[in-house]
N, C-alpha and C positions, 0 to 999 in steps of 0.2 A: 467494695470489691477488692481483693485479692492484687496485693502488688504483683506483675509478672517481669523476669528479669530477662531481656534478651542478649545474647551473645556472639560479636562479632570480632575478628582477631583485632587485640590490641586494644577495643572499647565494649563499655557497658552501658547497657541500656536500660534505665530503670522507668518502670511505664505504671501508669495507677490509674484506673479506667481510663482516660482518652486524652489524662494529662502526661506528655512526654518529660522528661526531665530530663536538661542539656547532658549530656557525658560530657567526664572531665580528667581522662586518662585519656590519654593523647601517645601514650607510646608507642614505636612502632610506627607510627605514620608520618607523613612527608608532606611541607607544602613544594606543590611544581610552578614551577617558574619555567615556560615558555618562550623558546625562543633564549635560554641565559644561560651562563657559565660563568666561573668563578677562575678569572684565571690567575697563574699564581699562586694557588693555595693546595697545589700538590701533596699527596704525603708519599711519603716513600713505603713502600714493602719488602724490599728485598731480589725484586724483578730482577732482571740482567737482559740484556741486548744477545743478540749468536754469537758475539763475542767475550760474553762473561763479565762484559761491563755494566756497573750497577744503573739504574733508570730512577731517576729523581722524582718517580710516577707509583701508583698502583692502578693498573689496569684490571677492571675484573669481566671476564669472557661471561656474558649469559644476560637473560633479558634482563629489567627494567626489577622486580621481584628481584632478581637472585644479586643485583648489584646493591639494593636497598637490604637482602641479608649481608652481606659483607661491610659495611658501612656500621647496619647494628652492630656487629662483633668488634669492630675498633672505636674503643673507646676515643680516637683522635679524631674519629670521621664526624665533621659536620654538617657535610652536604655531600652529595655527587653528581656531577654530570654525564647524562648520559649523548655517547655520540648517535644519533639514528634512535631507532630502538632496538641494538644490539651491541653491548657494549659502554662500559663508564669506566670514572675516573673516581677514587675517593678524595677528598678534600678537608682541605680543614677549612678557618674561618674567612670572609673576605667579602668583596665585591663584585658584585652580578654585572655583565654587561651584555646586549644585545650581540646575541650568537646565532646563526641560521643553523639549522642541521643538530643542534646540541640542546638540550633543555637540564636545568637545574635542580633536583630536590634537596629540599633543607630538612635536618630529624626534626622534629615538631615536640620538644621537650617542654616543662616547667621554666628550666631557666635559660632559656633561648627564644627568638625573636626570632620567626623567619616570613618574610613578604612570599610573594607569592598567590593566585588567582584559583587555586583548585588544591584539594585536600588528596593527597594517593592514600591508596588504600592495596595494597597486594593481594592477589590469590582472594579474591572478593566479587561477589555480585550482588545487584540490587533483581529480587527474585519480583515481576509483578511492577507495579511504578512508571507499566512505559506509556509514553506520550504516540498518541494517535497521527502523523503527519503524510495519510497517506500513502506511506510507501505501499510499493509495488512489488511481487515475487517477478522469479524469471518470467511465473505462465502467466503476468501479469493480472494476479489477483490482490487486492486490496489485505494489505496484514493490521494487525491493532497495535503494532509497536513504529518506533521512526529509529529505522537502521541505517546509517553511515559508514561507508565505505570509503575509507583513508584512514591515514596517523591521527596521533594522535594532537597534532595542530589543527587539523582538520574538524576530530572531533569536538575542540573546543572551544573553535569557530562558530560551527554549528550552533554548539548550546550556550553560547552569548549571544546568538541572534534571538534565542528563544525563548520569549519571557516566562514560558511554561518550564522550559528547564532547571532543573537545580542541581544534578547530576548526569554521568553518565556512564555505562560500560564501556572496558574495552575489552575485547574478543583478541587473546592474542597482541599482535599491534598495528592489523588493518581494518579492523571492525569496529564498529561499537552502537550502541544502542542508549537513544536519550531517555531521562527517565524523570518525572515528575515530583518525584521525592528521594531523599537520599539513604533512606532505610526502613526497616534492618536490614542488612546486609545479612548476607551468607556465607560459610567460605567455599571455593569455587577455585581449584585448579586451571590456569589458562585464560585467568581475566584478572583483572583491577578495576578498581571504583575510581573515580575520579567529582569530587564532592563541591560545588561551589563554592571559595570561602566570605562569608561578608565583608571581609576586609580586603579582598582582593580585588585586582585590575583584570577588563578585559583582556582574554589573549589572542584576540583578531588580530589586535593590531599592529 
């Protein structure tokens, strides 16, 4: 059979009848670290306060996506935190500490190392893969997918509880949907992947 190659922003997937072959292009993607912040490890952009004075910060206005593109673009950025899910900080290198309200991503390159419990993925969906958990619609009718309603600590609550889970969407950043397998993905305006990593710690806790 015919190698077929699938494609999803930033990895490739090379597939030969029913044997998967790991991808090993990792750019572009983020391990999240829940719950952490780097503090300290500010970089500067050039900001200014109402009064013209410079800010020892880069703030970047937009969700969770548009702050992991400005991070790609500066070559000093190695992580950022975001505050909520509107809003972050660029960073360079340092130490994660338990932060409520802020969560962590690190660039996930060759020659860097980043801890972290779940893989991001931007402007991605996992199409199909979802897990059966009874949810319920409004007219309460039974659906074939398990949709969660909260952040995304919430969703990742969830899918540690659920040994069926290995990933999950998120819808925006109150939604998301568990999912059985973690690809191929698709690209998908208004969502992120969010991918178990083997090496990673529960983020319940």
């Amino acid at each position: 059979m015919a190698a077929r190659t699938f494609h999803r922003p930033s990895v490739w997937l090379a597939v030969l009848g029913f044997a998967t072959l790991v991808y090993v292009c990792r750019a572009g993607e983020y391990a999240a670290n829940l719950r952490q912040s780097t503090p300290g490890t500010d970089l500067a952009c050039g900001q200014k306060d109402y009064q013209g004075n410079p800010q020892p910060f880069c703030r970047i206005s937009g969700d969770v996506g548009q702050v992991a593109d400005a991070c790609d673009a500066n070559p000093a950025c190695f992580s950022f935190d975001m505050e909520g899910s509107y809003g972050g900080y660029l960073k360079g290198a340092g130490a994660q500490q338990y932060t409520e309200g802020f969560s962590n991503y690190c660039k996930l390159e060759a020659d860097q190392s980043c801890a972290g419990s779940y893989t991001f993925m931007r402007r991605a969906s996992i199409p199909g893969n979802n897990i059966d958990c009874r949810y319920k619609d409004y007219e309460g009718k039974l659906q074939p997918f398990c949709r969660i309603n909260g952040d995304i600590t919430d969703l990742a609550a969830a899918c540690d509880a659920n040994a069926e889970c290995t990933a999950f969407d998120l819808e925006g950043s109150s939604i998301g949907y568990l999912k059985k397998a973690a690809g191929p993905t698709q690209y998908t305006e208004g969502f992120s992947v969010y991918e178990k990593r083997a090496d990673g710690t529960p983020s319940s806790g």
